[in-house]
N, C-alpha and C positions, 0 to 999 in steps of 0.2 A: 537565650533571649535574643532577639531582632529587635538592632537600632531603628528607633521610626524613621528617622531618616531616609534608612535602606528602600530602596522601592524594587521589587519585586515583580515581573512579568503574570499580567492577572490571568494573560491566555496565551499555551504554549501553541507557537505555528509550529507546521508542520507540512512541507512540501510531499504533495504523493507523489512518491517512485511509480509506481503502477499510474499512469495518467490518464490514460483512456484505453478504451475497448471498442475497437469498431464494431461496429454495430451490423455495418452493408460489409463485411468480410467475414463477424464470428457466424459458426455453423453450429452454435450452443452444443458442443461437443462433451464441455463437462474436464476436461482435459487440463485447462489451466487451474479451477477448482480443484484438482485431483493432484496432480505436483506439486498445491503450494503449500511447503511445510510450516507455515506459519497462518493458514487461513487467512491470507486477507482479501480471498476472493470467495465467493458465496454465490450459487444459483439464487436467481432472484424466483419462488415459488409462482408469481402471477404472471412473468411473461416468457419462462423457461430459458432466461439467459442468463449470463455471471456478470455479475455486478462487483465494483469493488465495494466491499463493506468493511473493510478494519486496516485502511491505507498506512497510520502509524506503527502498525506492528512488521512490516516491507522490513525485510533483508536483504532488500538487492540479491536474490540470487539470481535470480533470472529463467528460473525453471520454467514458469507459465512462458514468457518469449519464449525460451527454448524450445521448446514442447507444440505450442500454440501451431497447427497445422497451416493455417492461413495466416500469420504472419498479422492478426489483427488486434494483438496487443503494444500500446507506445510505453516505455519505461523511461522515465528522466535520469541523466545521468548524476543526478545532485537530490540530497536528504538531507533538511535539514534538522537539528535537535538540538536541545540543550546540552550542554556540554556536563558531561556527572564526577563529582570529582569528590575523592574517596580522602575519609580523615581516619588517621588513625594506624 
């Protein structure tokens, strides 16, 4: 049971690591989509470009920058979450 008192965060932030994708640099390669082991980049179907679409699932690995031939992906050096803390 939760004391009423307790108040609770109603919406978890979440800063994207993957921040942007330039736009006048990507060559819709497919490339950053294709190393990310966590999908959080997706071709977008109606303009043939990668889109981020599932920013909180971000590893920080860095594959898509790495990989990225034109260098037209920004990744922030900071993610933030909730802190998860195990009982038991």
């Amino acid at each position: 049971m939760v004391a009423k008192d307790h108040k609770y965060p109603q919406k978890m932030e979440i800063t994207m690591v993957v921040e942007k994708i330039d736009y006048n640099l990507c060559i819709s390669c497919r490339t950053c989509v294709e190393t990310c082991p966590m999908d959080v980049l997706r071709m977008d179907k109606k303009t043939n470009r990668p889109i981020i679409r599932y920013p909180e699932d971000c590893m920080i690995c860095k594959l898509c920058l790495i990989y990225c031939p034109k260098d037209a992906i920004t990744i922030s050096p900071h993610k933030h979450a909730p802190v998860m803390v195990g009982w038991g």
